[in-house]
PLY file of the C-alpha trace (Angstrom):
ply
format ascii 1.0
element vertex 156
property float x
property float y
property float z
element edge 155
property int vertex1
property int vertex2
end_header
12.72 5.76 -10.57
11.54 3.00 -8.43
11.21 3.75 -4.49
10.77 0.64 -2.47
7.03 1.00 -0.50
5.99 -0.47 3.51
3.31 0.21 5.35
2.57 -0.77 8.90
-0.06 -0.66 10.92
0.49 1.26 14.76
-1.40 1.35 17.64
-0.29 5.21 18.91
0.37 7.35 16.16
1.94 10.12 17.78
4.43 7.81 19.30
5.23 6.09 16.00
5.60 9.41 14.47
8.16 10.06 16.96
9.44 7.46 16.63
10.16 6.80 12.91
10.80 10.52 12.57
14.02 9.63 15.04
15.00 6.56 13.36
14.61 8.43 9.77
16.07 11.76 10.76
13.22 13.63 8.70
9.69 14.41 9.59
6.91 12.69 7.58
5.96 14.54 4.42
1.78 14.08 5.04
0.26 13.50 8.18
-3.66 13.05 8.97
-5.37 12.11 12.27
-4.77 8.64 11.29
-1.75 8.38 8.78
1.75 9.15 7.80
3.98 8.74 5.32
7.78 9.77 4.60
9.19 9.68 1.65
13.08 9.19 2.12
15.87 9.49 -0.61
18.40 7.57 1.20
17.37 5.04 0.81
14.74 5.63 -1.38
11.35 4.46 0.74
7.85 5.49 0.43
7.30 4.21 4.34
3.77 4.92 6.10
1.98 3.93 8.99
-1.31 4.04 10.20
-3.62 3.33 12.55
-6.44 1.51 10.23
-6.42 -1.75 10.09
-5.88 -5.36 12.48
-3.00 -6.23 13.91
-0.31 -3.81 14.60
2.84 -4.57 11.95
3.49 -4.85 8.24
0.21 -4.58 6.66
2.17 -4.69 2.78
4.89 -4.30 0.88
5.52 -2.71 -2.57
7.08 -0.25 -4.78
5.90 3.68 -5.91
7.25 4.60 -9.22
7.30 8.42 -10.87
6.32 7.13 -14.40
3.36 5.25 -16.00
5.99 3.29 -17.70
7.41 2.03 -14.73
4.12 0.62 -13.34
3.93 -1.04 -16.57
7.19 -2.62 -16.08
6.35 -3.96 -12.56
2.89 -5.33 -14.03
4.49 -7.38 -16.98
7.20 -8.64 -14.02
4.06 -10.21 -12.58
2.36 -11.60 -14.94
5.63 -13.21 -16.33
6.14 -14.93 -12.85
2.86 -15.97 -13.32
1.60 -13.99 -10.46
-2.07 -13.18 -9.72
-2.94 -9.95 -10.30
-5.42 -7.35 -9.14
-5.85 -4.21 -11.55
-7.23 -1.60 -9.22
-6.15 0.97 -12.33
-6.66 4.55 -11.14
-8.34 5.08 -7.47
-7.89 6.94 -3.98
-6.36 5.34 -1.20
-4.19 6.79 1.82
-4.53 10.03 1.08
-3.70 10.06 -2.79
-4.98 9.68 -6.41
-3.20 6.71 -7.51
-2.85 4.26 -10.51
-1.97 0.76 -8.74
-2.26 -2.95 -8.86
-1.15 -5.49 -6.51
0.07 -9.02 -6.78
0.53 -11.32 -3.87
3.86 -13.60 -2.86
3.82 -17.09 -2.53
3.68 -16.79 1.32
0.78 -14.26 1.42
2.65 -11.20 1.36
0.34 -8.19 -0.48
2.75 -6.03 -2.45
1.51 -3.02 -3.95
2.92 -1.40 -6.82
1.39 2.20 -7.96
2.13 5.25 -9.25
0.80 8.68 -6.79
-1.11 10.71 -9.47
-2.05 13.74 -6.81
-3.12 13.93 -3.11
-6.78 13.82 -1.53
-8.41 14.93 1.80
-9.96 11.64 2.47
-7.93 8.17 2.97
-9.85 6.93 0.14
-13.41 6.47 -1.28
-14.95 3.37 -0.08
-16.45 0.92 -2.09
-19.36 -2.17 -0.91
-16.10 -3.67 0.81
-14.10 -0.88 1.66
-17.07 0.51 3.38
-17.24 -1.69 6.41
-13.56 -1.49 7.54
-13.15 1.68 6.39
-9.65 1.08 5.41
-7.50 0.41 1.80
-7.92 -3.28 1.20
-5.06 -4.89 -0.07
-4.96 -8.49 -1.54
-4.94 -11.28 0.14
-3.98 -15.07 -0.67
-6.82 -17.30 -0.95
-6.11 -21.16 -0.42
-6.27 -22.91 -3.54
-9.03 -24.93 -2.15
-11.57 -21.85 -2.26
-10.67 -20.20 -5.70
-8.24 -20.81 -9.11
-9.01 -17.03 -10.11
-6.15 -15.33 -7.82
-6.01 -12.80 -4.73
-9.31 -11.84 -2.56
-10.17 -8.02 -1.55
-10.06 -8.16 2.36
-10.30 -5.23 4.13
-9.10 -4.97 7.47
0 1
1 2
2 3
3 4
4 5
5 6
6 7
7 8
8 9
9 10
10 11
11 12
12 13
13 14
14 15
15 16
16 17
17 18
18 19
19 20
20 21
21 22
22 23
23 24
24 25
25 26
26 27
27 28
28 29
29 30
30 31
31 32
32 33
33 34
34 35
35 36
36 37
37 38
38 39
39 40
40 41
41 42
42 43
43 44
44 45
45 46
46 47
47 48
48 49
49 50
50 51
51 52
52 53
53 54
54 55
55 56
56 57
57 58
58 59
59 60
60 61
61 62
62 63
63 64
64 65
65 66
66 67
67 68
68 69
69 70
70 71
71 72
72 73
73 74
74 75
75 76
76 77
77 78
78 79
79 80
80 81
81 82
82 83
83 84
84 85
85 86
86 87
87 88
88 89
89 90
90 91
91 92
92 93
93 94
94 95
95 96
96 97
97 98
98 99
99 100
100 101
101 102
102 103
103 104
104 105
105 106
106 107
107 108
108 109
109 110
110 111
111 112
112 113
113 114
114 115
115 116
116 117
117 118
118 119
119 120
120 121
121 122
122 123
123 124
124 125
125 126
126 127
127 128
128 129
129 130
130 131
131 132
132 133
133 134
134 135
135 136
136 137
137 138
138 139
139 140
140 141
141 142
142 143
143 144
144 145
145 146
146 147
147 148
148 149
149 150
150 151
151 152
152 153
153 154
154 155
């Protein structure tokens, strides 16, 4: 079953704990020194926040799924809209061992669609790119002008 996925960036993490945990009525099911996430069943969201990043406010959108199938799914959705694709296949990021790719909207909206395969102590193992931000990159749109092969890495 899908569950619909957002992630924001905050500024205070302890207040946006208290926060969501108000507006959600449920604690957050993992919290680190610089992350949470909740995982609610009504309705179903996979919502986490954190304090890595730029700007404070939706850093992307997505959907977790329970079964490889699923992802599969999502990833022939994309290509059939004709949808550029990045295949991260199975890596760590926020936390967890996932399988993911991500596609990106026609206004420059990263959505992430993956599949949690366990958790990890770190919030992921940085690659050349990752390294310098020190954060999960997601996709981002590039203007036609600069490339015809589909979403950029940026890290923020």
């Amino acid at each position: 079953m899908k569950r619909f996925h957002v992630h924001l960036h905050v500024t205070d993490l302890g207040q946006s704990i208290a926060f969501y945990s108000k507006l959600f009525a449920a604690e957050p099911a993992r919290i680190e020194g610089d992350y949470a996430k909740w995982m609610l069943e009504d309705p179903r969201l996979s919502f986490a926040i954190s304090t890595r990043g730029a700007t404070p406010g939706v850093d992307h959108l997505g959907f977790q799924v329970d079964e490889a199938t699923e992802l599969v799914n999502l990833k022939d959705r994309a290509e059939a809209a004709d949808l550029a694709l990045l295949d991260e296949g199975q890596t760590t990021c926020c936390y967890a061992r996932s399988d993911k790719h991500w596609i990106t909207d026609p206004q420059g909206v990263a959505w992430e669609h993956f599949q949690t395969l366990g958790n990890v102590p770190v919030f992921g193992k940085p690659g050349p790119a990752k390294a310098a931000a020190a954060a999960c990159c997601a996709p981002v749109a590039v203007p036609a002008s600069a490339s015809c092969c589909g979403p950029a890495k940026a890290c923020y």
